[in-house]
MIKEMAR-950436 format. One record per residue (C-alpha): x, y, z. Coordinates in steps of 0.2 Angstrom, whole numbers, plus 5000, padded with zeros to 4 digits. Last residue first. Layout:
// residues N
XYZ
...
This chain:
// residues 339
504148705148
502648795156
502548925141
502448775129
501048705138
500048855141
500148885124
499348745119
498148715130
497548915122
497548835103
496048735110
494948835120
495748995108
494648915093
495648855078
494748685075
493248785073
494348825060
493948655047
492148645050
492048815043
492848795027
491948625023
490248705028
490948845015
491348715001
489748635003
488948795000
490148824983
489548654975
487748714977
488248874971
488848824954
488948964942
489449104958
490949014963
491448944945
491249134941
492449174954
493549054948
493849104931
494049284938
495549214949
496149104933
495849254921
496949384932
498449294935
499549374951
499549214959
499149054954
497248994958
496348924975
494648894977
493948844995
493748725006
493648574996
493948624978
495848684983
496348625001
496448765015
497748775027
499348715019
498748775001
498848935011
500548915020
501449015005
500449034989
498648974982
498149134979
496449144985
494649114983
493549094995
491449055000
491249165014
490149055031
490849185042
492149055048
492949045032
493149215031
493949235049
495249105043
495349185027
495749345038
496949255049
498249245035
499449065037
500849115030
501049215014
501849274998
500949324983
499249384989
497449394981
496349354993
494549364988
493149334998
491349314989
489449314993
489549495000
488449595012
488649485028
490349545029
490049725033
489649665050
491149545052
492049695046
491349805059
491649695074
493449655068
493649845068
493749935052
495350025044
494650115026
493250075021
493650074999
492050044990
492449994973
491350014957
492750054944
492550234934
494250164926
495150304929
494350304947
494750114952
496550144944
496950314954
496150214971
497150074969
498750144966
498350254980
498250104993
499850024986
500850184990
500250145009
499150215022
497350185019
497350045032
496349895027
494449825020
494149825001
492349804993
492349764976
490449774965
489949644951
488149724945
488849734928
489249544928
489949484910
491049624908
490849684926
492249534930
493349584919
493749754930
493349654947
494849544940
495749714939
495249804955
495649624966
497449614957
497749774962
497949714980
499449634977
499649564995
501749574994
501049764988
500349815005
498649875006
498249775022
497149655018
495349635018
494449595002
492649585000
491549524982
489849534977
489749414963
487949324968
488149184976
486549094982
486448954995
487349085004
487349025022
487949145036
489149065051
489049175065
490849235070
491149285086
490949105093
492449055088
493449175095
495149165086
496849055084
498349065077
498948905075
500248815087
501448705078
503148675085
504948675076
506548615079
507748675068
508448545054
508348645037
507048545033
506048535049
505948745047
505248695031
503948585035
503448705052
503248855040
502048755030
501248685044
500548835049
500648965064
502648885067
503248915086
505348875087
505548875105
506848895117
507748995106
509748965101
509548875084
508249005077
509249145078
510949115075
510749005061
509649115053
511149255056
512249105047
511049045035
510649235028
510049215010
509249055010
508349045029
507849215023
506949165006
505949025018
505349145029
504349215018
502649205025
503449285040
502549235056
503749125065
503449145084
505349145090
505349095109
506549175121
507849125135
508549275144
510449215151
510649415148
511849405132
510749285124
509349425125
510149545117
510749415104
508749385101
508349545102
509749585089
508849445077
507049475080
507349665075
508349595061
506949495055
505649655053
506649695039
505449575027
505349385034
504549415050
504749355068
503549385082
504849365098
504149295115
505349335128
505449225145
505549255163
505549185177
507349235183
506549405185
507549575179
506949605162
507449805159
508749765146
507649675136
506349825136
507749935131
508149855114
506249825111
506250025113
507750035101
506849955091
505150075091
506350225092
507050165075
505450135066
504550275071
502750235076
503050185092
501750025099
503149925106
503249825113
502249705126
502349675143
501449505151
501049425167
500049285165
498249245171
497549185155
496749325151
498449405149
499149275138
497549325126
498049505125
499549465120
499049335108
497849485101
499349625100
500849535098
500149465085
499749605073
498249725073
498049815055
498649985055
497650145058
499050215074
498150145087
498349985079
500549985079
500949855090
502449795082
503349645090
504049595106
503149505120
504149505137
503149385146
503449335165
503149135169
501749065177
502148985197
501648815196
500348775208
């Protein structure tokens, strides 16, 4: 039996302290179930200790059987992957870049050489959609495509032969995820649905967060803000609303539509990033340009106007991510890992 290589997994782990859980948390957690051996970093809140803490964590890989998986992002985050990277050159450490940035695309333009660098030199290049993967193949890196994936069988598939406009978003409140939008298309919405209602999901922690909050109260908006909730808990809370709204501007391929699609949610997002890549408009979900108020709230009432049409769009939705289970994305992995 092939002996299973020893995992460095860098990226920010970062739950314990109220935000959302990232990849090196629930693929790390995963790998272990699947019988490998696997260290990840780092979970320090500061920004500087939780680098040099990668930085460290390099150093201190001794075995010949090793490998470092890298989450990669297009904001800051990048230069982390990108002295790890070197780092790891440096040690004769070979590593895997998992692309998670939903703009990695702006990066690849403004900095070709350190992109260069990067991305030419891993083992790997692991795409979660094929959005990134087109324009990695573009610019000539090799890239693979392994999803992320989820427990199926978590999620029980509700049916909404009615949708009334009872509405969840679950986001960090970041502003690349313009969460704003959702307060103001809920805003319009009352006007011809006074019992609309919002119900945001994420970490309170942001300047995006009390935006929402001051305009919900000026306006005497009804929004229910949670607050951080467990996957548990907001599959719960889930069963309660007829609508998901995602209202991003730049993305990859975000695992809560995924986990909305499962849950039997009829959508509407952005149609941004690796989205339209993921789910296609009027099939599995409703998909609108960004950051324009009437055409998200025109689709909401499209939603909730034509249910029957919506239904068949959330069987669609949910046939499409059972393709997404771990059995399968796991087979994957393991052959990469094994390479």
């Amino acid at each position: 039996m092939e002996k299973r290589k020893k995992i460095l997994y860098l990226g920010n782990q970062l739950s314990q302290h109220g935000k959302n859980e990232t990849g090196v948390e629930f693929l790390g957690r995963k790998l272990k179930a699947w019988g490998y051996s696997v260290k990840q970093v780092s979970s320090y809140q500061n920004i500087l200790i939780r680098f040099l803490h990668m930085l460290w964590s390099v150093l201190q890989v001794t075995s010949s059987n090793s490998v470092i998986l890298i989450d990669t992002y297009s904001t800051r985050n990048f230069w982390y992957a990108y002295v790890s990277a070197l780092l790891a050159r440096l040690r004769g450490i070979p590593y895997i870049c998992i692309l998670r940035g939903g703009n990695l695309q702006s990066r690849l333009n403004e900095n070709p050489k350190s992109s260069k660098t990067l991305f030419s030199k891993a083992e790997h290049l692991i795409s979660l959609s094929d959005y990134l993967k087109e324009v990695f193949l573009q610019e000539n890196y090799k890239t693979e495509l392994i999803p992320n994936g989820f427990d199926i069988t978590d999620y029980d598939f509700k049916e909404r032969k009615q949708v009334a406009p009872k509405i969840l978003w679950v986001r960090s409140f970041a502003e690349i995820y313009h969460p704003l939008l959702a307060i103001k298309v809920l805003e319009q919405l009352l006007k011809t649905y006074p019992k609309a209602e919002l119900c945001m999901i994420g970490p309170q922690d942001a300047a995006a967060f009390n935006a929402c909050k001051t305009y919900a109260e000026k306006h005497q908006l009804p929004v229910e803000f949670t607050g951080k909730l467990s996957k548990e808990e907001w599959r719960n809370r889930s069963k309660e609303f007829d609508i998901f709204l995602n209202t991003t501007n730049f993305d990859n391929t975000p695992m809560s539509l995924m986990e909305a699609a499962a849950l039997g949610l009829p959508i509407v997002s952005t149609n941004v990033g690796g989205i339209p890549y993921l789910l296609k408009h009027n099939i599995h979900a409703l998909l609108v340009e960004p950051n324009q108020v009437k055409f998200m709230l025109e689709a909401i009432k499209e939603a909730v106007e034509n249910p029957t049409e919506t239904y068949k769009r959330s069987l669609a939705a949910r046939k499409l991510v059972e393709n997404f289970d771990w059995k399968i994305i796991k087979e994957q992995w393991i052959r990469v890992l094994s390479s």
